[in-house]
N, C-alpha and C positions, 0 to 999 in steps of 0.2 A: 540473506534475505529473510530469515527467520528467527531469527537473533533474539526473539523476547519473547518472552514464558509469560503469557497474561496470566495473571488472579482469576480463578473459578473456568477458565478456558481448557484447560487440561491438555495443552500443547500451546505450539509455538505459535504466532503469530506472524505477517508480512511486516516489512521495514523497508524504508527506502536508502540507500547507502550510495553515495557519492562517490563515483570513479572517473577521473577525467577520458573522455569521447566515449563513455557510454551514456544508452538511452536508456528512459526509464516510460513504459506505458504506464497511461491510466484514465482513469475519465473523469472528468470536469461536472460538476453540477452549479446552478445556480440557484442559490436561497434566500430565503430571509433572514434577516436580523435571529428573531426568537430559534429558525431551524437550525441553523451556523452556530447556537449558542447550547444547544441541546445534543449537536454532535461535539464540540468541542468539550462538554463534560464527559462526554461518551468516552471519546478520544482519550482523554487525559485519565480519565481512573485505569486503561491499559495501557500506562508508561509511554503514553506518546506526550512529544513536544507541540504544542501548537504555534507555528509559525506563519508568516504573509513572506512570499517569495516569486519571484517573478518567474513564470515558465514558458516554455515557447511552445506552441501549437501550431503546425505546419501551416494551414489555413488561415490564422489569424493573427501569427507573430509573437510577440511576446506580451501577457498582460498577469496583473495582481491576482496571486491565488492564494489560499490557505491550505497550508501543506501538513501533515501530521508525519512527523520523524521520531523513531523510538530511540529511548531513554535503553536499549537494550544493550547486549554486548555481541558486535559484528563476526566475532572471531567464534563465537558460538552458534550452535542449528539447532533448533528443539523441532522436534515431529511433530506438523500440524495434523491435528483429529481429520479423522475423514471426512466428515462436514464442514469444515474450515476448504479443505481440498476443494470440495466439490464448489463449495462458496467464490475459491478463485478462478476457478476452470470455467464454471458458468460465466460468470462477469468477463472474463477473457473474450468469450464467442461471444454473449453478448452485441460487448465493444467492436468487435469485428480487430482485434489486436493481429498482428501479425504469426499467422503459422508460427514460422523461427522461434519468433519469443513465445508463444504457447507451448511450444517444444522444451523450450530451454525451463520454463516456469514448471510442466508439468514433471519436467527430470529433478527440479530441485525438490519440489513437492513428494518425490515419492526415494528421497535417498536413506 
């Protein structure tokens, strides 16, 4: 999950990695043209891919998203700064993400 060591980040970063019948949370936004184009430079100077991939959201099925996948290596874990931590914890509760997976994010988060 933490597989990429951004430039000037001073730890690892989130990844999303592909296992068949697992789930992956997150939250969805919707933007404009210029916003989408402003993350996706964001994105990509920290080793992510930018990709259009289809995803399923319980509520509304499956439709077109842009997904950011890192360019890192899976079989590695770099220790996210404390701030990054707290970056993913907040946005967890936030989302209203499931207990379970806040549990499971918050153990990988602190290995």
């Amino acid at each position: 999950m933490f597989g990429i060591l951004a430039e000037g980040k001073n730890g690892g970063i989130a990844n999303i990695v592909k296992l068949a019948g697992n789930v992956v949370y997150g939250a969805l936004y919707k933007m404009d043209k210029n916003e989408l184009e402003s993350l996706n430079r964001l994105e990509e100077s920290m080793n992510y891919r930018v990709i259009r991939e289809n995803i399923t959201i319980e509520t509304y099925g499956e439709i077109p998203a842009t997904v950011y996948i890192g360019e890192g290596d899976s079989e590695n874990i770099f220790k996210p700064t404390k701030q990054y931590k707290k970056f993913i914890e907040n946005g967890m509760e936030q989302h209203n993400f499931p207990e379970n997976y806040q549990r499971e994010v918050h153990n990988l988060l602190n290995l």
